[in-house]
N, CA, C and O atoms as a GROMACS GRO file, in nm:
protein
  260
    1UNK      N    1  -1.926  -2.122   2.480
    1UNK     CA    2  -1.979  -2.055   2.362
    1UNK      C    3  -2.023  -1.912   2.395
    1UNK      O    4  -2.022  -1.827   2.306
    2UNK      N    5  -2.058  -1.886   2.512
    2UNK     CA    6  -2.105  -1.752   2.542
    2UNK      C    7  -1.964  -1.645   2.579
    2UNK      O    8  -1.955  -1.525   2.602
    3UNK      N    9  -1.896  -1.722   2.575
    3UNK     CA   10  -1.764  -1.636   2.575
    3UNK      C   11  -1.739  -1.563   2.453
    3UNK      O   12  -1.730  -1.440   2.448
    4UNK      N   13  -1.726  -1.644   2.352
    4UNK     CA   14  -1.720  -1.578   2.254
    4UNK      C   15  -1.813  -1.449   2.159
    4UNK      O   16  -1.798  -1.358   2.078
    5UNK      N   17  -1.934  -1.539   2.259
    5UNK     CA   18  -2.013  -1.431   2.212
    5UNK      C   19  -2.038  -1.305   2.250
    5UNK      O   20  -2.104  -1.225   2.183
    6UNK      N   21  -1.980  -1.279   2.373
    6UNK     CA   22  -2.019  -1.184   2.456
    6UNK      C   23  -1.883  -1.104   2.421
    6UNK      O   24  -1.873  -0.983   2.444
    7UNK      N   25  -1.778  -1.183   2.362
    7UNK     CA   26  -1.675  -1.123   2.334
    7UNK      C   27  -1.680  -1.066   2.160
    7UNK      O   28  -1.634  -0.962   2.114
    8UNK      N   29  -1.730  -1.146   2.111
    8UNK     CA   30  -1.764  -1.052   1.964
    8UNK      C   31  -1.911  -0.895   2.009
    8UNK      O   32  -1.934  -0.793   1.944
    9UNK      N   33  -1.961  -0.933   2.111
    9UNK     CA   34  -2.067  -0.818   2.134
    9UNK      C   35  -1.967  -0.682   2.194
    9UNK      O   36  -1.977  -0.560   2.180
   10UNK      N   37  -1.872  -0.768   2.265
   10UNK     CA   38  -1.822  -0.614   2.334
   10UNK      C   39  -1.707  -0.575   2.220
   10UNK      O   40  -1.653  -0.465   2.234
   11UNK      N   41  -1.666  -0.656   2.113
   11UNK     CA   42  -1.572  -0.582   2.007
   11UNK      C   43  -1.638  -0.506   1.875
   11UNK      O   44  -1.575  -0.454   1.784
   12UNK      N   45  -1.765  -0.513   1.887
   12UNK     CA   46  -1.889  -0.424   1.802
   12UNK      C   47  -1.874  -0.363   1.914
   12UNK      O   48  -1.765  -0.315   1.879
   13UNK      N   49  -1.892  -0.310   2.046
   13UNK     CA   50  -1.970  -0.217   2.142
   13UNK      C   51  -1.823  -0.125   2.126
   13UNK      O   52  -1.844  -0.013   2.079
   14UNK      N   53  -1.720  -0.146   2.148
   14UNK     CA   54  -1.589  -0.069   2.122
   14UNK      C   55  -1.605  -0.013   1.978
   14UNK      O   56  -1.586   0.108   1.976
   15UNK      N   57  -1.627  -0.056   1.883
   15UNK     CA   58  -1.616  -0.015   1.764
   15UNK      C   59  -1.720   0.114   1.762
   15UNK      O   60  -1.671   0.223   1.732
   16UNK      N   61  -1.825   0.109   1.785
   16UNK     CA   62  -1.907   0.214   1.770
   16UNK      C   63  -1.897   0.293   1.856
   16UNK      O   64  -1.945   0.404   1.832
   17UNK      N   65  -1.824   0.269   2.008
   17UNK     CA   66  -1.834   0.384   2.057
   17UNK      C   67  -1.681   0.440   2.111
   17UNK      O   68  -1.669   0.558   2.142
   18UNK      N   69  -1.612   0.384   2.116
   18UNK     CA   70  -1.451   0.419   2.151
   18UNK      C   71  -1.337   0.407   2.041
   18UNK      O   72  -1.215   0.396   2.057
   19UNK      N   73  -1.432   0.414   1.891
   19UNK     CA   74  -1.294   0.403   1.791
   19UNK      C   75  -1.309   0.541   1.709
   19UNK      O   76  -1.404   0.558   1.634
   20UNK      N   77  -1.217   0.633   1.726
   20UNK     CA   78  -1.259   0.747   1.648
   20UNK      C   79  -1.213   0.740   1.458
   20UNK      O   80  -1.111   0.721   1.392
   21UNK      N   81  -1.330   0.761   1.436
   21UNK     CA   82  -1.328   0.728   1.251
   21UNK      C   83  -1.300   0.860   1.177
   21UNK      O   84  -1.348   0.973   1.172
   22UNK      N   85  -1.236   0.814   1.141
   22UNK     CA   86  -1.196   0.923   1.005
   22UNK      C   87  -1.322   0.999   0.903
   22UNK      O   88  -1.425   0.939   0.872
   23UNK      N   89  -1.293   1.126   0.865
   23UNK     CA   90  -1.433   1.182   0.839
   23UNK      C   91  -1.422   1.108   0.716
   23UNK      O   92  -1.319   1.054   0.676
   24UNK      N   93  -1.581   1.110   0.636
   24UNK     CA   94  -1.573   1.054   0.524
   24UNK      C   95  -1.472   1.145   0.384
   24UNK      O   96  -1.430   1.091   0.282
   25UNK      N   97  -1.459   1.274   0.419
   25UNK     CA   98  -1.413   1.325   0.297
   25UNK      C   99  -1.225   1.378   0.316
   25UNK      O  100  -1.144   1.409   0.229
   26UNK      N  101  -1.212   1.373   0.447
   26UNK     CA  102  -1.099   1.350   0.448
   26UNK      C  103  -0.983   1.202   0.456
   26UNK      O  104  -0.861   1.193   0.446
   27UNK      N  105  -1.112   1.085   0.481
   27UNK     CA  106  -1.072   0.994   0.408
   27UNK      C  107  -1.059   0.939   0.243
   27UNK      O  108  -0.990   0.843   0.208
   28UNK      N  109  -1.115   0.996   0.182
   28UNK     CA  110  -1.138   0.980   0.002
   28UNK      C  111  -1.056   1.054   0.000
   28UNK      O  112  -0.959   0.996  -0.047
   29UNK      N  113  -1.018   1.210   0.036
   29UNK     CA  114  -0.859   1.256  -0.006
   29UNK      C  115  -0.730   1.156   0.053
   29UNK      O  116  -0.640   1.123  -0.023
   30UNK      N  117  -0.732   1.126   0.148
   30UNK     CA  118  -0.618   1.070   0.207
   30UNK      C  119  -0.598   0.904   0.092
   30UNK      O  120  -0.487   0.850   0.083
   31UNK      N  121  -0.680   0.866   0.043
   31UNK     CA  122  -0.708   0.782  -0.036
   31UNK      C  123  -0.661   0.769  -0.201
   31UNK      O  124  -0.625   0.675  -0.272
   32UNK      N  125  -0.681   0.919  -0.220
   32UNK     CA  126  -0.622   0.987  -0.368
   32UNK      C  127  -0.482   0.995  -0.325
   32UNK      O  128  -0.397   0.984  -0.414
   33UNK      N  129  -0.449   1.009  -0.228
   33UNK     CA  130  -0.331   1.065  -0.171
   33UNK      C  131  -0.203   0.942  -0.200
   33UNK      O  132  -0.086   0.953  -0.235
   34UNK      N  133  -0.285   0.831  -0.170
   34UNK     CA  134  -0.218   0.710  -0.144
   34UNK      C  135  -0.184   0.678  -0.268
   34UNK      O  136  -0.068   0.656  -0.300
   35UNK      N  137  -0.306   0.674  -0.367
   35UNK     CA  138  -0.297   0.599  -0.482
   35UNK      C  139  -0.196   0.705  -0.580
   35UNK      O  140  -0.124   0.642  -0.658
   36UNK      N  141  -0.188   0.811  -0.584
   36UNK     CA  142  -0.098   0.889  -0.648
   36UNK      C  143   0.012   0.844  -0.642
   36UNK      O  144   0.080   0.810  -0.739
   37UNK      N  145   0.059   0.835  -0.466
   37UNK     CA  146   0.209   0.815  -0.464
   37UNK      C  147   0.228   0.603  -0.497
   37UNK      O  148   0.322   0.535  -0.537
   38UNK      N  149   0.113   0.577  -0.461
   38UNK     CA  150   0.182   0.426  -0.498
   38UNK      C  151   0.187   0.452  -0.692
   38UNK      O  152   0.288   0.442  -0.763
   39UNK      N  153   0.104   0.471  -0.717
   39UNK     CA  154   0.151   0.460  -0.879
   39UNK      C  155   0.284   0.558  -0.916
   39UNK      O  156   0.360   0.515  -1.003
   40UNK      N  157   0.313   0.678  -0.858
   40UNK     CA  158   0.471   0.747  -0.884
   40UNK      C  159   0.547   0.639  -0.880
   40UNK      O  160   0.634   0.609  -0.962
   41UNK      N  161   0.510   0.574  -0.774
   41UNK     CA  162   0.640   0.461  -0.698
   41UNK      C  163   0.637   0.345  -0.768
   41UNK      O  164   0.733   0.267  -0.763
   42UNK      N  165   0.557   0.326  -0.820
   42UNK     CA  166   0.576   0.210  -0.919
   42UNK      C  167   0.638   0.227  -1.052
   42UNK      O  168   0.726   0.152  -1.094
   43UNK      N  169   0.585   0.339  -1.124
   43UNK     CA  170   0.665   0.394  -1.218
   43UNK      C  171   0.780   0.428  -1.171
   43UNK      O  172   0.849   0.371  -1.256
   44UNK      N  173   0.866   0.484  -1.093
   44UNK     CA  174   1.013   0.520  -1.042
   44UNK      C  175   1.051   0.370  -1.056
   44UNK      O  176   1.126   0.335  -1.147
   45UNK      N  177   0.988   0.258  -0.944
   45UNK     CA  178   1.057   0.161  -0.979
   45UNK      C  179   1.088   0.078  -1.098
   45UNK      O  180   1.187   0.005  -1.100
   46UNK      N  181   0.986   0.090  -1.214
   46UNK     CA  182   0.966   0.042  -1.307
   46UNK      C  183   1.064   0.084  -1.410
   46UNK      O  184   1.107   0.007  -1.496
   47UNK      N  185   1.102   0.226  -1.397
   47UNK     CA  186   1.184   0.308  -1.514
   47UNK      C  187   1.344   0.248  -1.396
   47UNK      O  188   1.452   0.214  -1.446
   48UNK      N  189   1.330   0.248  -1.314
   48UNK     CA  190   1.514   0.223  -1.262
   48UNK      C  191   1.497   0.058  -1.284
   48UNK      O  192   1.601   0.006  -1.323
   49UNK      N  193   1.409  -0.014  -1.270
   49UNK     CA  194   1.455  -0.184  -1.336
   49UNK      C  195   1.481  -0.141  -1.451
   49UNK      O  196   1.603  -0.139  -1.468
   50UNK      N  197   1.399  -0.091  -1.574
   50UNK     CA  198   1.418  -0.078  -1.709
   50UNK      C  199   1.568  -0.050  -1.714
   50UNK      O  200   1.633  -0.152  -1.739
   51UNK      N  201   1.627   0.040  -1.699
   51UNK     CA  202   1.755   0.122  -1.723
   51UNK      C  203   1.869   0.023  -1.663
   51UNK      O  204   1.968  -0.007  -1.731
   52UNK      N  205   1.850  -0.020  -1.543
   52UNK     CA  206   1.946  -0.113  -1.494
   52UNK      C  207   1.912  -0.237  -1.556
   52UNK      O  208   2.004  -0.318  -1.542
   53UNK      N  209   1.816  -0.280  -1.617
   53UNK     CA  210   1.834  -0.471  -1.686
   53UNK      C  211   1.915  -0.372  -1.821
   53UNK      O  212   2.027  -0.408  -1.856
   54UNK      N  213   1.846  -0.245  -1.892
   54UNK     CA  214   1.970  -0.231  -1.998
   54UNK      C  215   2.091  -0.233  -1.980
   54UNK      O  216   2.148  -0.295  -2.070
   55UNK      N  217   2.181  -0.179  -1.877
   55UNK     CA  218   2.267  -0.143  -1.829
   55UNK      C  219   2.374  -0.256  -1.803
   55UNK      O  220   2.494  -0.253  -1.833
   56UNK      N  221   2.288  -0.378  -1.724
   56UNK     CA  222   2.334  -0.507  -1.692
   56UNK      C  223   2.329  -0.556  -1.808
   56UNK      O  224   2.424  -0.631  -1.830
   57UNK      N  225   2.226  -0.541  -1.925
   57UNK     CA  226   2.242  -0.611  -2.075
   57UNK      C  227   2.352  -0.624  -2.168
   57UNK      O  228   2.401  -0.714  -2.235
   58UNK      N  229   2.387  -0.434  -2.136
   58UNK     CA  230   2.501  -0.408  -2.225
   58UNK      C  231   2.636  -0.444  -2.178
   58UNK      O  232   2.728  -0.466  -2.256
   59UNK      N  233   2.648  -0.451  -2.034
   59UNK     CA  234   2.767  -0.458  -2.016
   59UNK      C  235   2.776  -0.624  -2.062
   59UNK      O  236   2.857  -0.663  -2.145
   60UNK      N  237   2.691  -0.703  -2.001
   60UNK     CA  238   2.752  -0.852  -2.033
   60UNK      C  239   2.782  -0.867  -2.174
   60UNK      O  240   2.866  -0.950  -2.210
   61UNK      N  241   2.697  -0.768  -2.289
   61UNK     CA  242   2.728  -0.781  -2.432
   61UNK      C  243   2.885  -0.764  -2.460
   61UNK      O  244   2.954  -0.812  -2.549
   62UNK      N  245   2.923  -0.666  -2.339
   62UNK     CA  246   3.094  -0.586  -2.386
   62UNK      C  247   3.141  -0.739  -2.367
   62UNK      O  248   3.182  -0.796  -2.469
   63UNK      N  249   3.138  -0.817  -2.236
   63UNK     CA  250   3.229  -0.875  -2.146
   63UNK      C  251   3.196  -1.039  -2.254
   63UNK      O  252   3.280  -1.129  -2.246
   64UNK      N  253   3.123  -1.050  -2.309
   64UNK     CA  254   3.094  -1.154  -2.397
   64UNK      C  255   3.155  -1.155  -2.551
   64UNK      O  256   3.164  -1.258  -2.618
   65UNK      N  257   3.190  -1.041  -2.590
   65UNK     CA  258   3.297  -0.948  -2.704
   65UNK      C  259   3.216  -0.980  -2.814
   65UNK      O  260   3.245  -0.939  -2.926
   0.00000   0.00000   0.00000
């Protein structure tokens, strides 16, 4: 049991002193950053399903006469 414990003490003792953290305000931009491009990217994907289920709609309408 003291293994573990001594092993959760030294993975807090790394964290505070050998992990370099991101500043707080260039993390909240890098953050805006993210969420911008995931929502572009969802809309891009969203408008190319739209256009291709029409696309796939119409043609089976031709091929169905």
């Amino acid at each position: 049991m003291s293994v573990i414990i001594n092993y959760i003490k030294d993975s807090f003792e790394e964290l505070r002193n050998n992990v370099s953290w991101t500043p707080r305000m260039e993390l909240q931009r890098l953050v805006v950053i993210v969420l911008v491009f995931s929502v572009l990217f969802s809309l891009a994907i969203w408008g190319a399903d739209t256009v291709l289920s029409e696309v796939v709609g119409f043609y089976f309408q031709l091929i169905k006469g």
